[in-house]
N, C-alpha and C positions, 0 to 999 in steps of 0.2 A: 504494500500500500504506500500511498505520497509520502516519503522520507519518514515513513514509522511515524506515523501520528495515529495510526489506527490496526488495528488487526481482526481479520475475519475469518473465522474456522466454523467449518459444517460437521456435523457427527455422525457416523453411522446411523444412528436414529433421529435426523433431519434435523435436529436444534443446532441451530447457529448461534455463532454466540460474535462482537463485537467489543470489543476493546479499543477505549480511547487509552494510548499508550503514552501520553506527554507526559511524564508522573513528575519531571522535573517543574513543570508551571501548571501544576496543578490541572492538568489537563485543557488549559486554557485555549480558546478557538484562535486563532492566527490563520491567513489564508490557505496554508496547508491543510489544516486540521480541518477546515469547509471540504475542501477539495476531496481529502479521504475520506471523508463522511460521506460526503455525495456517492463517492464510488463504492463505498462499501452497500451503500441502498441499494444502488443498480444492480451491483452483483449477486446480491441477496433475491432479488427483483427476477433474475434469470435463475435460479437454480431449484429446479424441475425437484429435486428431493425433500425441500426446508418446509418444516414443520412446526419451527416455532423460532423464537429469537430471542435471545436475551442482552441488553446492553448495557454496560459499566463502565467506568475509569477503573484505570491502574495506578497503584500511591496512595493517596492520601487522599483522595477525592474524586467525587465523580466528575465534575467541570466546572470552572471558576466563570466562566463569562468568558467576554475578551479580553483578548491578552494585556499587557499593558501598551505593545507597542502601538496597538492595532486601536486603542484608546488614546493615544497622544498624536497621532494621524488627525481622529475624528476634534481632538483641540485644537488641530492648528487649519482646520477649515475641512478637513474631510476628503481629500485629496487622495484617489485613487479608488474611492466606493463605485463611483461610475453612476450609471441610472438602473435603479432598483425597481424600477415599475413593469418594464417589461415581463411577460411570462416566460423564462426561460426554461420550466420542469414542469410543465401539466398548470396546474392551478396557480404556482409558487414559482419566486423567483430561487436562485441559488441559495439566500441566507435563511430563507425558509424550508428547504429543501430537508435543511441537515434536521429537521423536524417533524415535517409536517410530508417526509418519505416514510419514517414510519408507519401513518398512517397505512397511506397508501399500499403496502408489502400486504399479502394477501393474509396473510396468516399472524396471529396474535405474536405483539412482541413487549416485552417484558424488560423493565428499566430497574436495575439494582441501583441505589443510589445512596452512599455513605458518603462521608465528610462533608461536602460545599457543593450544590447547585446552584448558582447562582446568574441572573439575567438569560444568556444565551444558552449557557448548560440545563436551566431548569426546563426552558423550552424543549431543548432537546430531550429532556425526561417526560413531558408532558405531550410528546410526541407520541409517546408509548401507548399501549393499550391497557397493561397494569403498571405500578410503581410499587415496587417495594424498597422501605425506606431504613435507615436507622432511626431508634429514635432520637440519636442527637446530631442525627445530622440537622444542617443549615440551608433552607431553600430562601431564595428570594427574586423575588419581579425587580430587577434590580435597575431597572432603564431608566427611570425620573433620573437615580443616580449624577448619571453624564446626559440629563438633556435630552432623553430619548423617550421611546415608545415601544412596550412588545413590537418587534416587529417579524416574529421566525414566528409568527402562528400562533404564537402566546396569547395573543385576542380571541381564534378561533376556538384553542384548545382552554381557554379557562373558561370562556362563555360556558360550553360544557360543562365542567368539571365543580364549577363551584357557585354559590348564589351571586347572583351579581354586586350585591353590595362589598360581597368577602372580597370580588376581581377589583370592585374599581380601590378600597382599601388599600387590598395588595400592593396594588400600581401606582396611587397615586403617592405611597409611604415609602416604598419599596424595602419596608421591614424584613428582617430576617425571622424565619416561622422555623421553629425546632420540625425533625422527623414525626413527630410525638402530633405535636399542632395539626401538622399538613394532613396527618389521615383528621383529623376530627372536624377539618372543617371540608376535606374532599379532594383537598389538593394530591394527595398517595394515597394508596389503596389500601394498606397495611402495613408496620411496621414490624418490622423484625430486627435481632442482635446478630445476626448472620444475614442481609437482605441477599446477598450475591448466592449463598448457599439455597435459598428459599425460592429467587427465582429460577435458578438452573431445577432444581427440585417440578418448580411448575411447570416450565418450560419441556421436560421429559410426561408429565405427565397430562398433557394438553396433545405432545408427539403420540402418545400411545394409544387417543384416541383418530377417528374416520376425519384423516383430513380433508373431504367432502364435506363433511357437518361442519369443523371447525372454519374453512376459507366462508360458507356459505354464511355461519353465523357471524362474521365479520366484515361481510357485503352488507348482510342488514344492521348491523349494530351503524355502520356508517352511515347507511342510508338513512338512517333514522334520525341522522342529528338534526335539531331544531336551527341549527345555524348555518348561513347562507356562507363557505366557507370562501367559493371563487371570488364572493364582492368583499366580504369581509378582508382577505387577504392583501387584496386590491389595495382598498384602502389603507391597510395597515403601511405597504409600499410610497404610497401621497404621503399619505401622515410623517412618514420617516424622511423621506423626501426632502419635505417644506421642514424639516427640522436642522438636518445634516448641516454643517458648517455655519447656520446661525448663530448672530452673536452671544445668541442667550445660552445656546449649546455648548458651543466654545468656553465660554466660561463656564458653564459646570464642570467640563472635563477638567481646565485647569483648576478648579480650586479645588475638586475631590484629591489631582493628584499634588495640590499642594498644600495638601491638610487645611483648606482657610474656609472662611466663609463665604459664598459665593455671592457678586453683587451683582445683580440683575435689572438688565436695561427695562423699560417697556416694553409690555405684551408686542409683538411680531416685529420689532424694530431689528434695525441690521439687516447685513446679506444673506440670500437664500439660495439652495444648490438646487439645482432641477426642476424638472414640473410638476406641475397640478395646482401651480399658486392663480 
């Protein structure tokens, strides 16, 4: 896979399983780590035998967000994000992709999730079909953070997942929710002291049933959702958009990473990166 940022292994009995393998940055997304993701879906996506999936980080954590480089880019105007509106992956563009592919894989896929999820990584755990968590791990909607907005499908996939007032909370605080928290309000599915052992555990035993029932009951469980995912995602791309390299942006980024307080112009003042304004 792209320079060992991810690894993907199939089993004799169909579970595949996924490894974000950065353990040195906390498994943090950097343009690589998009890239191996996306290819690990596709792969995943072709292989005639896969019965189920299981996804984690290796180290310390399941995935920190972005990295910090890929966060001091988006402070000094955002330079080299390009235009995110286009559909480049079905519904999603590429930064959705490493999320909201999950979906899409026909067959249930299962997120083990210890230490830190946080902004981009949590997305990518809510990408999943189940979550099993620790209970001390740290989730968080971490994008107000630096100036931002879900935008990997986080809108799509919380709408689902939890009452709306818990999402817009979530997001507009960008608090840190213990393992513990996230199942009781809906954000993980169950917590475990071993989640990696629990969902390979599931993972084998989801394999051992008629993977005809299991693709078929994941057609309807999707079909079902009350949320319009194509416009919603849409928008999430605008939204990010009319965000990216504004001044109001910029300065979150820099004062998060310069421990200060951030001062902030007026609502939509300053320069703005792309369309849909």
């Amino acid at each position: 896979m792209d320079e060992q940022r991810v690894t993907v292994e199939v089993g004799a009995d169909g579970v595949g399983e996924v490894t974000m393998v950065r353990a040195d940055k906390m498994n943090a997304l950097d343009p690589a780590m998009f890239r191996a993701l996306i290819d690990a879906i596709a792969r995943l996506r072709g292989e005639p035998r896969l019965r189920a999936v299981v996804v984690h980080g290796d180290g310390k954590a399941f995935c920190a967000g972005l990295d910090k480089s890929s966060l001091q880019g988006l402070g000094e105007g955002g330079d080299g994000v390009g235009d995110i509106v286009p559909r480049t992956h079905g519904l999603a563009n590429a930064w959705q992709q490493v999320a909201w592919g999950w979906r899409e894989l026909p067959v249930p896929v299962i997120a083990a999730v210890h230490g830190v999820a946080f902004g981009g990584g949590l997305q990518i755990a809510l990408g999943a079909d189940v979550r099993c968590v620790h209970p001390d791990a740290k989730l968080s909607v971490m994008e107000v953070k630096w100036g931002l907005v879900p935008d990997m499908a986080g809108c799509v996939l919380l709408t689902e997942l939890v009452r709306g007032d818990v999402a817009r909370e979530l997001t507009f605080t960008g608090r840190v929710v213990s393992g513990t928290e996230a199942v009781a309000i809906g954000l993980a599915t169950r917590a475990s002291d071993d989640p990696l052992a629990d969902a390979r555990r599931m993972a084998r035993q989801i394999a051992g049933s008629s993977p005809d029932a299991i693709r078929a009951a994941k057609r309807l469980f999707n079909g079902a959702s009350p949320v319009d995912a194509g416009r919603v995602l849409l928008a999430e791309a605008f939204e990010q958009q009319r965000l990216i390299g504004a001044a109001n942006q910029r300065e979150a980024v820099m004062a998060a990473l310069e421990n200060r307080a951030a001062v902030f112009s007026q609502v939509g003042s300053g320069s703005q990166v792309g369309s849909g304004s």
